[in-house]
N, C-alpha and C positions, 0 to 999 in steps of 0.2 A: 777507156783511153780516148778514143772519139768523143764521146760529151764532152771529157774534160779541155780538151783540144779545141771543140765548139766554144763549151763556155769562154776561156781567155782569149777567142778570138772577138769575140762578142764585148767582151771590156773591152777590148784594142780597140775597135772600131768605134764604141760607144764613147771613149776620150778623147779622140782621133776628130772627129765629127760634134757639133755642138748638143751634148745630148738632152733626150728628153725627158719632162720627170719623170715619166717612167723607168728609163733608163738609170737616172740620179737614184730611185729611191732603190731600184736590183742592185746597183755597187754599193749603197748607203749597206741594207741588209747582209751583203755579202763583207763588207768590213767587219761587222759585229759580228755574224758568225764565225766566220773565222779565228778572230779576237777572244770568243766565248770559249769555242770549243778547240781549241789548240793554246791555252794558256802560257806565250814561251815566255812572256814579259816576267810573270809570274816565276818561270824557272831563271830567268837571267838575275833578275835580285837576289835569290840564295847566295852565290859565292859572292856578289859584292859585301852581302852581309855578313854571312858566314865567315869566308876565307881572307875576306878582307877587314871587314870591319871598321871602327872608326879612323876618317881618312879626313884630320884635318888640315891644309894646304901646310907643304915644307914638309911633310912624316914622309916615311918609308911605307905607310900603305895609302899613302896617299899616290904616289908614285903608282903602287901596286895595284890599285883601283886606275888610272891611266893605261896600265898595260893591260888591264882587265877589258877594258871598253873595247878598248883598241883593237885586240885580238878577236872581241866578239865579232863588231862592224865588220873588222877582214876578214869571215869565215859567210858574211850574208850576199859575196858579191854585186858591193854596191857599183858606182860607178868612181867612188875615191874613199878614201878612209886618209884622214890627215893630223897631226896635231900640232894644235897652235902655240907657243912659247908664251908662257906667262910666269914671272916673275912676283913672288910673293912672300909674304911676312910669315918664318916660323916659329910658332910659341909651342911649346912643348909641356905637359900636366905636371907631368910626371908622377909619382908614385906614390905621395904623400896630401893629404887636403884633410885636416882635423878642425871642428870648435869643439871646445868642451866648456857649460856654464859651469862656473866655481862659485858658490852661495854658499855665505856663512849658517842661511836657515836653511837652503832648502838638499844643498849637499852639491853633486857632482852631476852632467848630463853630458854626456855625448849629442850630438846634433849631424842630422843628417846636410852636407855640403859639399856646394862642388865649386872650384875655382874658375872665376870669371874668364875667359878667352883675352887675352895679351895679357893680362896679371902677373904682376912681379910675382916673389916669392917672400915669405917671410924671415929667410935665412935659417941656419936650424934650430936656434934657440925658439923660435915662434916671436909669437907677440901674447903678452900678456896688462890686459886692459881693462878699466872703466869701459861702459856701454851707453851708451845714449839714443835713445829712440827718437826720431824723427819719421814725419810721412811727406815731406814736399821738400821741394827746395826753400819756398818760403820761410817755412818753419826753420829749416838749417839756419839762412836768415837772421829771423828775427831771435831765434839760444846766441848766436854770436859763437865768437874764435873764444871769449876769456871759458866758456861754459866747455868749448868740444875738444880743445888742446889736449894732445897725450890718446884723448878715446878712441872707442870705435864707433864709429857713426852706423846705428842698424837702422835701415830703412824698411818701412814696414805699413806701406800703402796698400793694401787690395786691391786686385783685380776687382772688380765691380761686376760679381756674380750677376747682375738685375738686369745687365745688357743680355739681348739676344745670342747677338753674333760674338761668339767669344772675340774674334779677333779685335773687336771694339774694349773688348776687356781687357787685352794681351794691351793693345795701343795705349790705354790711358794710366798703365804701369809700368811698363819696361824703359820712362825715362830713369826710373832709380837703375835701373842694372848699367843704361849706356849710358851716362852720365852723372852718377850719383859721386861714384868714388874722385871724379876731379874735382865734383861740385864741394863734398865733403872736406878733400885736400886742402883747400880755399881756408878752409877755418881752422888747419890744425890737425887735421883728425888724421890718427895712424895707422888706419885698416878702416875699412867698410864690409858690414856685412846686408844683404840686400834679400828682405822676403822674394822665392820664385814668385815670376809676376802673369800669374794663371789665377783664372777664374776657381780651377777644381781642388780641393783637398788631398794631397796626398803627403806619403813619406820620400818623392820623388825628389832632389834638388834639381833647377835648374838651370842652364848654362851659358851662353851667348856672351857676345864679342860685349870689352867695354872700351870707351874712348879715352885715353890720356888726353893731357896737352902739353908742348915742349913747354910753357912756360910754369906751369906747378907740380910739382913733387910726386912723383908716380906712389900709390901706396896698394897692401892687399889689397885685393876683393874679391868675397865669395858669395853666393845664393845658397840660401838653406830654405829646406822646404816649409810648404807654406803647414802644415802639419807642425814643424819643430819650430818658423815664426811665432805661433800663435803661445806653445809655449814657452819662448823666451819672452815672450811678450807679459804673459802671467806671471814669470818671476821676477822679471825687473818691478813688475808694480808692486810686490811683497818684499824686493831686494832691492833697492832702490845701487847699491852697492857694489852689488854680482860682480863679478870680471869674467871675462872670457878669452879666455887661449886659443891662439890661432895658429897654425903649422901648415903653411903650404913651400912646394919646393919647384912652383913650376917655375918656366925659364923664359925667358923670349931670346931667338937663335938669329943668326946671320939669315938673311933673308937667302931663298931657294929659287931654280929653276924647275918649273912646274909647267902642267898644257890640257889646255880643253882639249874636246876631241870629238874629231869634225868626221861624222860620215854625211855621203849627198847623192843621190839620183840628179843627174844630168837633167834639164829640161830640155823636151823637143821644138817648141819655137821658142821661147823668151831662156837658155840657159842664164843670161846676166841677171836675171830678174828671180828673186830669191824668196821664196816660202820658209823661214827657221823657226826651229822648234827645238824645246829641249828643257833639263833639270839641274840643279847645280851638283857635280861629283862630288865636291870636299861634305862633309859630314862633322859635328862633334865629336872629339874623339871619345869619348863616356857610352857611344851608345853603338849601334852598329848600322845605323843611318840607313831606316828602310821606311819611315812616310818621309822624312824630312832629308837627302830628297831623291834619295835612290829609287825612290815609285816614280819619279818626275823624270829622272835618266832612262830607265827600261820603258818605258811606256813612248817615248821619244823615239827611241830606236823601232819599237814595235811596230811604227809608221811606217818605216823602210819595210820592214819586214812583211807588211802586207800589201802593201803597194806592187814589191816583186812578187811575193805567192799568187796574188790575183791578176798578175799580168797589166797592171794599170801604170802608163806611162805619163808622166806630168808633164802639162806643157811649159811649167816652168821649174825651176832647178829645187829639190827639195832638200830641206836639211839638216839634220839632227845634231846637236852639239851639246854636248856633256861639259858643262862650265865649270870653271877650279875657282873655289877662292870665294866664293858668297857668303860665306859667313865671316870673314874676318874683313875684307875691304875692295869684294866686287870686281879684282882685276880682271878676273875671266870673262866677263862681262864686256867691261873697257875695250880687253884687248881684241876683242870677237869686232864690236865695233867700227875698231880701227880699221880692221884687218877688212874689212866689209868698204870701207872708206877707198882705202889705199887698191883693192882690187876697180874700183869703181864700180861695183855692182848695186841695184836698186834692189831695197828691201823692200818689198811687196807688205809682208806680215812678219811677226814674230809671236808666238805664242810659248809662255813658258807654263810649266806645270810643279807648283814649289806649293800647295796643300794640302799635303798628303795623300793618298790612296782612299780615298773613303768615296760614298758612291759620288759619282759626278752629276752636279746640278747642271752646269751651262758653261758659261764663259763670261769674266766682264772684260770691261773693254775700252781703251783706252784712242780714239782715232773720232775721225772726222765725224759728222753727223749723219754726212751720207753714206758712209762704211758700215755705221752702225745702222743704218737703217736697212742696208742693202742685206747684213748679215741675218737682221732679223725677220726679212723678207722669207731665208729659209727655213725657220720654226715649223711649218708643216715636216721639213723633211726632219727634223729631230724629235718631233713629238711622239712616234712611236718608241722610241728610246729613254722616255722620262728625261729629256734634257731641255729645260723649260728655261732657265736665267740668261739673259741677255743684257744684261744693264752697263751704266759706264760706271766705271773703275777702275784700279789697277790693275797694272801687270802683272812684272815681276822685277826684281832687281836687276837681274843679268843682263835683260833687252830695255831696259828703261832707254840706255844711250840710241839705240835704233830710232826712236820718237824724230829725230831731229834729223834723221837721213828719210824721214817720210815713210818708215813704216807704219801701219795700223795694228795695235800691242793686243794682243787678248793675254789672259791668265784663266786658267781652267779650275774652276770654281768647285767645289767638294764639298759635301756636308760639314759643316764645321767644330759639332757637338764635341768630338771625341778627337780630336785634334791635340788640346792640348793637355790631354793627360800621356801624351808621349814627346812632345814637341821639346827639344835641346835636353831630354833628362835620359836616363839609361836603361828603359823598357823600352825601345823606339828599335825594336825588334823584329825581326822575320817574322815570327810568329803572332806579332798584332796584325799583320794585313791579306786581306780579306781578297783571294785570288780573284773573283769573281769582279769585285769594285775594282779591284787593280786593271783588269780587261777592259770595264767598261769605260775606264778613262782614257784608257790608248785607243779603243772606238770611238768618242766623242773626239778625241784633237784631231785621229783621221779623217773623218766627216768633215769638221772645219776644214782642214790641208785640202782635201778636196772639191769643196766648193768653193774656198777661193783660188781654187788653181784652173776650174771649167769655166765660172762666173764671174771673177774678178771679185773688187773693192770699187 
């Protein structure tokens, strides 16, 4: 009891006082121990995943993920636990998402698919269609309206396996999923169906928000996997004819009353002056939202939660916040913001954590030159850690709007390899993520929360 009493007297003093790096690297290794060997982050995602499951903005366990968080933060005596009011757009699956190819040679095919995010519905009769293969918008283009009228526009671009960084791969397809079906609409076309837009092969469909516009004619659209692309792909060149039946019944609902959720450690001299962190709550509802982005939630809070076990008082205000609404239109985001604006407070940093659980490289980083220079001043103190990446790049979506109040943005960088064989699709399960990587991410963001709360930007 006396050691342990010595030691948190020893962090009190040592944050209290400008500490030395000796003192910097004993809190640095005392964050990762702790983090290692008491895995709670790790147990806090089970029931978001579990009990909760998929929690798209406007659902009832969307809601039930809010009182989940909520309940947690008020059981870690922070110094507030709060939630913020945001208002948001409800679309609903619901129960039904079928294609079936109909070929006069080659017979009948089930196809694996899932219904784009705000997607009308096809009413219950379905749609039944000519198919037309396009890969760009160009190409849509240059076939014309007399060629795509009446069909289904299937968009069937590849990710570009050849790139390193999947996420470059994810980037230079996913305009067919957010854009494809108004681009399509344009010409006529009465459903879109849209290859998932990943680099890896599976039988997995993928799912993510698409964009209307009020001035063209909302129609389906679904992502079928890039497995069951490749085969539709092989029978329309033998079937030039094929048709395809589509049956989805999802809805889009009166918009909801929804809320991030704010827990915060007071700061001892600068409380106006704000360190925020955190992952987006809302989830796709297909999966049960544990890399994308409930590793990004509990890891967040895992902050707080070591900060008070080690006795370590910030001298500025820390703060974890569980954002609603990132995958459909970012208001948790917006609204965190505002609410930042309208307190007057100075965002210091914001760091958000939205790719996945996997082991943690580093951080990039969006801020001034000498922010980024200042941060990479401390790579001695992260190198026994393997967190090596430091470069400028994005954030995240949720804190982009912070940029303009003078925050300096990091986003916490992950191996990226295996990312997107779970990402928007329905194995994006508890049991993909790796307790260990999951710790060491919530030790690298505390490290960061920490030095810039002793050192400054």
């Amino acid at each position: 009891m006396r050691n342990a009493l010595y030691f948190t007297l020893t962090l009190v003093i040592s944050v209290c006082i400008k500490p030395t790096a000796a003192q910097d690297s004993a809190i640095i290794r005392n964050l990762y121990t702790r983090s290692l060997t008491n895995p709670v982050a790790y147990r806090n995602l089970e029931p978001l995943c579990k009990q909760v499951g998929g929690r798209i903005g406007g659902t009832v366990k969307a809601e039930k993920a809010v009182q989940y968080i909520k309940r947690l933060m008020e059981g870690m005596k922070l110094d507030s636990v709060y939630l913020q009011p945001v208002m948001v757009k409800h679309w609903e699956r619901g129960d039904t998402e079928i294609a079936q190819i109909i070929s006069k040679k080659r017979g009948t095919k089930d196809l694996n698919v899932s219904a784009l995010g705000t997607s009308i519905g096809t009413g219950d009769k379905g749609i039944n269609a000519e198919v037309i293969e396009v890969h760009d918008f160009l190409e849509l283009q240059s076939i014309g309206r007399s060629n795509i009228e009446g069909k289904i526009v299937f968009f069937n671009r590849a990710a570009d396996a050849s790139r390193i960084n999947p996420f470059e791969s994810y980037g230079g397809a996913v305009d067919q999923r957010s854009r494809g079906p108004v681009q399509a609409a344009r010409y006529g076309a009465i459903a879109v169906i849209v290859r998932s837009p990943v680099p890896n092969h599976s039988d997995f469909p993928h799912t993510g928000v698409t964009h209307y516009a009020d001035t063209v004619k909302a129609i389906p659209a679904m992502c079928v996997s890039t497995n069951d692309a490749d085969l539709l792909a092989t029978w329309l060149k033998e079937d030039p004819s094929l048709k395809l039946n589509m049956i989805m019944n999802c809805r889009n609902l009166p918009e909801t009353m929804s809320a991030n959720v704010v827990g915060e450690i007071r700061g001892s001299d600068h409380p106006e002056e704000v360190i925020v962190f955190g992952g987006h709550l809302d989830c796709w509802d297909n999966s049960e939202g544990a890399h994308d982005d409930g590793a990004g939630v509990v890891q967040s809070i895992e902050i707080l939660r070591l900060y008070n076990e080690l006795g370590i008082k910030p001298k500025h205000t820390i703060r974890a916040v569980a954002f609603m609404d990132e995958e459909i239109a970012q208001r948790g985001g917006k609204a965190y913001a505002e609410f930042a604006r309208q307190q007057g407070e100075k965002q210091i940093a914001a760091i958000e954590a939205d790719r996945g659980s996997d082991t943690p490289w580093g951080f990039s980083m969006d801020a001034s030159d000498e922010a980024m220079a200042r941060v990479r001043s401390w790579m001695p103190l992260f190198k026994p850690y393997n967190i090596w990446f430091f470069e400028k790049g994005g954030s995240g979506v949720d804190i982009r709007e912070l940029k303009s109040q003078g925050a300096s943005l990091f986003g916490l960088v992950t191996d990226p390899q295996r990312y997107f064989d779970y990402h928007h699709c329905a194995n994006d399960t508890y049991d993909k993520i790796n307790p260990r990587e999951l710790q060491l991410g919530a030790a690298a963001m505390a490290t960061l929360v920490y030095l810039i709360d002793v050192k400054g930007l």
